[in-house]
C-alpha positions in Angstrom: 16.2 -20.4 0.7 19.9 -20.9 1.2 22.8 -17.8 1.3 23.5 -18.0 -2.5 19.8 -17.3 -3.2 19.8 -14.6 -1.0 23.0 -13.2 -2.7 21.9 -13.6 -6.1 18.9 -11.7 -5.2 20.1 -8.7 -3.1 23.4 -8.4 -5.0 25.1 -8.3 -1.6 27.5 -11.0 0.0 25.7 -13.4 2.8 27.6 -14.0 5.6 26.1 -17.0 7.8 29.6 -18.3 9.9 31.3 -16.0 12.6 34.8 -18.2 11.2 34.5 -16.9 7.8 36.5 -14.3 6.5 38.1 -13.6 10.2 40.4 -11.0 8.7 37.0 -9.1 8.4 35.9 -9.6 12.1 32.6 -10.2 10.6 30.6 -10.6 14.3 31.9 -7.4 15.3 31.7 -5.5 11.7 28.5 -6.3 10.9 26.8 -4.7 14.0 29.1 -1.7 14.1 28.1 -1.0 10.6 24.3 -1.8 10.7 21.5 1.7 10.8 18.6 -1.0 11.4 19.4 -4.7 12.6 15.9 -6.8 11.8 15.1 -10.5 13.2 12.3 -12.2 10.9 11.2 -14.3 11.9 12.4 -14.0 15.4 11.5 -17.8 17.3 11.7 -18.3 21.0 14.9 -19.7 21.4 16.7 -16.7 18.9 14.4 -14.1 21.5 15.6 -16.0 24.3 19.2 -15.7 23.7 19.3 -12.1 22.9 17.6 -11.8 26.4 20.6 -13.4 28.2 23.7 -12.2 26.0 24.5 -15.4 24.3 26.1 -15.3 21.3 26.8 -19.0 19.9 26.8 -17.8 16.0 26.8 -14.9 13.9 23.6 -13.4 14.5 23.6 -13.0 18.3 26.8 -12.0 17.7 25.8 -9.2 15.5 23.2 -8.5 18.6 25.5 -7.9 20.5 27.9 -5.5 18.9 24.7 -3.8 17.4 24.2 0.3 18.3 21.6 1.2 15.8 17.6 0.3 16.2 16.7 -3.6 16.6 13.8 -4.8 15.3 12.2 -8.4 16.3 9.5 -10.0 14.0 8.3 -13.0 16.2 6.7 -15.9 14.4 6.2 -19.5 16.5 3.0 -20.9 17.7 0.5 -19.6 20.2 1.5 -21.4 23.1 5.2 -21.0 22.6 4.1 -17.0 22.6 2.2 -17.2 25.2 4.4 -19.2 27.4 5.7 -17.4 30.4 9.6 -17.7 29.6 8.8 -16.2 26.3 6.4 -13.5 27.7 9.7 -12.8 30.8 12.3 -12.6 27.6 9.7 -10.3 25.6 9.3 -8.1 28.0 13.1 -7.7 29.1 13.8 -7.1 25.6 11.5 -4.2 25.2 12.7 -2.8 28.5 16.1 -2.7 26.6 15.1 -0.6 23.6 14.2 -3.7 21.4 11.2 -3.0 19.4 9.5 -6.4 19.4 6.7 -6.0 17.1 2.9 -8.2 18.3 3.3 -11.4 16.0 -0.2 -11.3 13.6 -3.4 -14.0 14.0 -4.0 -16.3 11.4 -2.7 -20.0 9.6 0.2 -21.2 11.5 2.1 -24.5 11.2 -0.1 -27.6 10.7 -4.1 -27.2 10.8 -3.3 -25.0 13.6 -4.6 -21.2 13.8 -4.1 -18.0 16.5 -1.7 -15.7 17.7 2.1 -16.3 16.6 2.2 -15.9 12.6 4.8 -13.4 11.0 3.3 -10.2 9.7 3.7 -9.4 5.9 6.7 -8.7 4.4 5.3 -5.7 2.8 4.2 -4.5 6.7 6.7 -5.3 8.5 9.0 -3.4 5.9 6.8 -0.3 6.5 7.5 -0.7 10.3 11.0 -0.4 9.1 10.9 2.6 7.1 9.4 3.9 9.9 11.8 3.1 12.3 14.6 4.3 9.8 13.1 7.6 9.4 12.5 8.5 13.3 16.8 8.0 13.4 16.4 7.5 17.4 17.6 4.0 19.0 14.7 3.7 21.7 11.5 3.5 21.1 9.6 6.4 23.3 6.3 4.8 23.2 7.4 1.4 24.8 5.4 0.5 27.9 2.4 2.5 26.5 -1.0 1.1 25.1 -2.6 3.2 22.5 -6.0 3.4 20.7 -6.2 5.0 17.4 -9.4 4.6 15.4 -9.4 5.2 11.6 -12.0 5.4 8.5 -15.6 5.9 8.6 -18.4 4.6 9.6 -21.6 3.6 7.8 -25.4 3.7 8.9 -27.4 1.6 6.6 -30.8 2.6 4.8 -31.8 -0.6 3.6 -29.3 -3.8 3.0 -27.6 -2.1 0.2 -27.4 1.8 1.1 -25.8 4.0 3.1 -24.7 7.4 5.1 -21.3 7.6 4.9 -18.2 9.7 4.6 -15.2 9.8 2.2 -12.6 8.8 4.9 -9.9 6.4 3.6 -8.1 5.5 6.8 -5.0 6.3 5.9 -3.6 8.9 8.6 -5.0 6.2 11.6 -3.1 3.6 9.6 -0.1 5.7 9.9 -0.4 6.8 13.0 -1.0 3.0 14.0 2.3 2.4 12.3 3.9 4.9 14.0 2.8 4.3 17.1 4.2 0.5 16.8 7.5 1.9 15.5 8.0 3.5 18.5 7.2 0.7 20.9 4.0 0.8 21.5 1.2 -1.7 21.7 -1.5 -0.6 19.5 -4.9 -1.3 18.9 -6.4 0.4 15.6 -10.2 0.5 15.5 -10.8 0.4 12.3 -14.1 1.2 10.0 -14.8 0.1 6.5 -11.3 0.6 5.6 -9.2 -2.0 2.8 -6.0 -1.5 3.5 -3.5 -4.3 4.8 -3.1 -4.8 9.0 0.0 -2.9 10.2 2.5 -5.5 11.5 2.2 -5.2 15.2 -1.1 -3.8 15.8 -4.3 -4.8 16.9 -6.3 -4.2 14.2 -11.0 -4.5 15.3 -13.0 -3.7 12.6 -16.3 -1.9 12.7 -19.1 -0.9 10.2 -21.5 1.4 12.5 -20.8 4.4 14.8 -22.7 2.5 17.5 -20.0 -0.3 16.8 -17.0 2.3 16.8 -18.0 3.7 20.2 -18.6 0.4 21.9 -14.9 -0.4 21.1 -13.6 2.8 21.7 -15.1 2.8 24.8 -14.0 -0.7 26.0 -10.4 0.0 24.7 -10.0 3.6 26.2 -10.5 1.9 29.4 -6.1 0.8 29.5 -5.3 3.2 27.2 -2.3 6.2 27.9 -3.7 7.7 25.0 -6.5 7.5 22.4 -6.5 9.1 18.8 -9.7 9.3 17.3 -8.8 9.9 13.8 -12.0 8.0 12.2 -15.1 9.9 11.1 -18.4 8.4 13.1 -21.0 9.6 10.4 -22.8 12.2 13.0 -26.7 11.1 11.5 -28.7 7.5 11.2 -31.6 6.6 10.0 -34.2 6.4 13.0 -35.4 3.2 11.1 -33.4 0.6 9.0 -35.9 -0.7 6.1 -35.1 -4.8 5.4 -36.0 -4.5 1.8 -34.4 -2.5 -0.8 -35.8 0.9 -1.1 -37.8 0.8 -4.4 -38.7 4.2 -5.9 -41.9 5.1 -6.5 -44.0 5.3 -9.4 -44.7 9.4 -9.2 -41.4 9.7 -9.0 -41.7 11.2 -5.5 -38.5 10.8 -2.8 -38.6 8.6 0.2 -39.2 10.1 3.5 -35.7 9.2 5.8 -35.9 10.4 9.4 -32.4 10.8 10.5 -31.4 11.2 14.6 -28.2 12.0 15.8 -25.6 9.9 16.5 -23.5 9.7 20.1 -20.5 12.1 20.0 -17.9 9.6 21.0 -14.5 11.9 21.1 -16.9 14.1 23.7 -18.0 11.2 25.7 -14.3 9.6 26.4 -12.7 13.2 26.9 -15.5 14.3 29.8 -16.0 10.7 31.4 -12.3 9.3 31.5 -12.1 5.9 32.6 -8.2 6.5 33.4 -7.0 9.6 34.3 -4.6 10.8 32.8 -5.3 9.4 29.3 -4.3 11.3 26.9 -7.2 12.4 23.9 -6.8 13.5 20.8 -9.7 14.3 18.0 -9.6 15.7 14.8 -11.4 18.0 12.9 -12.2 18.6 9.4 -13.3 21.8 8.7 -13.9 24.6 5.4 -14.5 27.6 7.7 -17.8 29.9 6.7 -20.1 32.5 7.6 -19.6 31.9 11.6 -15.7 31.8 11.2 -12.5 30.6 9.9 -11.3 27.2 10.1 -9.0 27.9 13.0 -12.0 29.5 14.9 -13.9 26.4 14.2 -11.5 24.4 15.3 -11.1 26.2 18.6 -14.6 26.4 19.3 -14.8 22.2 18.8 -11.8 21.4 21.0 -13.4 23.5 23.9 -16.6 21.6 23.3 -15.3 18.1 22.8 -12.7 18.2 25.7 -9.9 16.7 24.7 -6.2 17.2 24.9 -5.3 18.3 21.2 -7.3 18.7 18.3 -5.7 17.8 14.9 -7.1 20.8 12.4 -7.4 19.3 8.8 -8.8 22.5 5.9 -10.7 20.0 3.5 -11.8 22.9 1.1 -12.2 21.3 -2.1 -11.7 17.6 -0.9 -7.9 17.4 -0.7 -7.2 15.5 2.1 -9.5 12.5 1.4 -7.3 9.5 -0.3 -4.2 11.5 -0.3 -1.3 9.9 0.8 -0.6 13.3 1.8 -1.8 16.0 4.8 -1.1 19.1 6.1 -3.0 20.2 9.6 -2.7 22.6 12.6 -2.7 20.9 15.8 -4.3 22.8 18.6 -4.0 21.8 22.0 -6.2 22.8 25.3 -3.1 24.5 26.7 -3.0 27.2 24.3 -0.4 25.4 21.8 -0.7 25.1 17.8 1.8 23.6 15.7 1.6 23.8 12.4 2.6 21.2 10.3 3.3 21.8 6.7 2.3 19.7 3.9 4.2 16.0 3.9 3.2 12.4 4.5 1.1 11.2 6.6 3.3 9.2 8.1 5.4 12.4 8.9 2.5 14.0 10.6 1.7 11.0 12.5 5.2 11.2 13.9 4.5 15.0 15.1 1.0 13.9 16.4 2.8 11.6 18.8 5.7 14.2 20.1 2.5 16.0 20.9 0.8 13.1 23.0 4.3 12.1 24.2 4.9 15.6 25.3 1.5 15.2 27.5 1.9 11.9 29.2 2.2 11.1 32.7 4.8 8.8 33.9 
């Protein structure tokens, strides 16, 4: 795709020469004038440059002069990622304030597949907006490694049916996002949820809370912090049938034994494999008879043990699916913030000042 493609399609001029139009001081300009500067892809020789201050043609240029939020979309092949040159220039970058986003898994060049293909479009466009919205420069959670687990899980009857919940995924997706828009290197535990990976994350799916916990547990272990914003179905059947359940011909229900499934947000918040980690669970909750939600809610996050507890009212099903969310966040310490309705996204962002807040150095 060559500059008057890109022109006729944006409606904007493409500039490609640092000689052109010099009256304009276009290298300088550009930069100066730039809220977001975004690299995609971003190979190892571009990265590699930007690391030592070259600037041999318009867009290290523009690097240069740059103030606003830079953004690096890597896209090359698995051993030129992996490389240790490329690993030294990544990590110099990010040191800086660059937010290199993890290049995605999948079809690369040739017949070759792994690490090194360019997110989506669509997601690394999200990344963006996210970045955009925030309106800081560096990226807070750079240097961090975060967990955030999202959906719910499923505990199968018989090949075809199941206990489950109506969790979409959609606040762990956006705190996954979030979390990568602000540096961090994510990895989003996710459970029977069809939504697109994040650009930048780490995205393990799951069907079964025994599943969920295993990877929980295993990823908790490096983790500065761990959001468990999924919804582990609390009951399974004691037994799993291999054949379809048939009714029967009185008409009579089958017998299910249920048992109770691990508690996985108590289990990582009492036996911390690093101190220090930072735990946050959430709770969804109508409030009856014993109390309100809020007196729930406090009850749970003494009992569970984490850090904060993110307070969702689901009284008459409004949360589930929405693109939006309104919660109290509690915290051990005695703090609650509440956060009016808004995006997701937005509440993500306020879920991680929280965590932030709470980290040790």
């Amino acid at each position: 795709m060559g500059a008057p493609t890109w022109a006729a399609l944006s409606g904007k001029p493409v500039s490609t020469e640092v000689w052109s139009d010099v009256h304009e001081v276009p290298h300088v300009r550009i930069g100066q004038a730039a809220d977001l500067v975004v690299v995609a892809p971003a190979t190892a020789d571009l990265m590699a440059k930007a690391t030592h201050g070259i600037a041999d043609d318009l867009l290290t240029n523009t690097l240069l002069t740059a103030r606003c939020p830079v953004v690096f979309a890597p896209a090359m092949h698995t051993e030129m990622w992996e490389h240790a040159a490329t690993r030294s220039n990544v990590a110099t970058l990010r040191e800086r304030g660059v937010l290199v986003i993890e290049p995605a898994e999948g079809r690369l060049t040739g017949k070759d597949t792994g690490k090194g293909r360019l997110p989506e479009p669509t997601e690394i466009l999200d990344l963006c907006r996210e970045v955009l919205a925030r309106g800081a420069v560096a990226p807070d959670l750079a240097g961090r490694h975060v967990v955030v687990s999202a959906g719910g899980t499923r505990e199968y009857l018989d090949p075809v049916r199941f206990l489950g919940n109506r969790s979409s995924g959609l606040q762990g997706y956006a705190l996954a996002r979030a979390a990568a828009a602000r540096g961090a290197e994510v990895t989003l535990i996710a459970a029977n949820v069809s939504l697109p990976d994040p650009a930048g994350v780490k995205v393990v799916r799951v069907e079964t809370t025994a599943q969920l916990r295993q990877e929980v547990v295993a990823s908790a272990a490096s983790a500065d912090a761990v959001v468990m914003a999924a919804a582990p179905a609390d009951f399974r059947p004691v037994s799993v049938s291999d054949a379809k359940i048939k009714k029967a011909a009185d008409g009579s229900a089958p017998s299910i034994v249920l048992t109770q499934n691990p508690d996985i947000l108590h289990e990582i918040s009492t036996d911390r494999a690093r101190p220090g980690t930072v735990i946050v669970g959430f709770a969804a909750e109508t409030g009856d008879d014993t109390g309100s939600v809020l007196d729930l809610a406090r009850t749970k996050l003494a009992r569970k043990g984490c850090d904060l507890l993110v307070v969702n009212d689901v009284s008459g099903g409004a949360v589930f699916g929405s693109p939006d969310n309104e919660a109290v966040i509690l915290g051990a310490d005695g703090a609650a913030v509440e956060v009016p309705r808004g995006s997701k996204g937005a509440l993500a962002h306020v879920i991680w000042d929280e965590v932030i807040s709470r980290l040790q150095d």
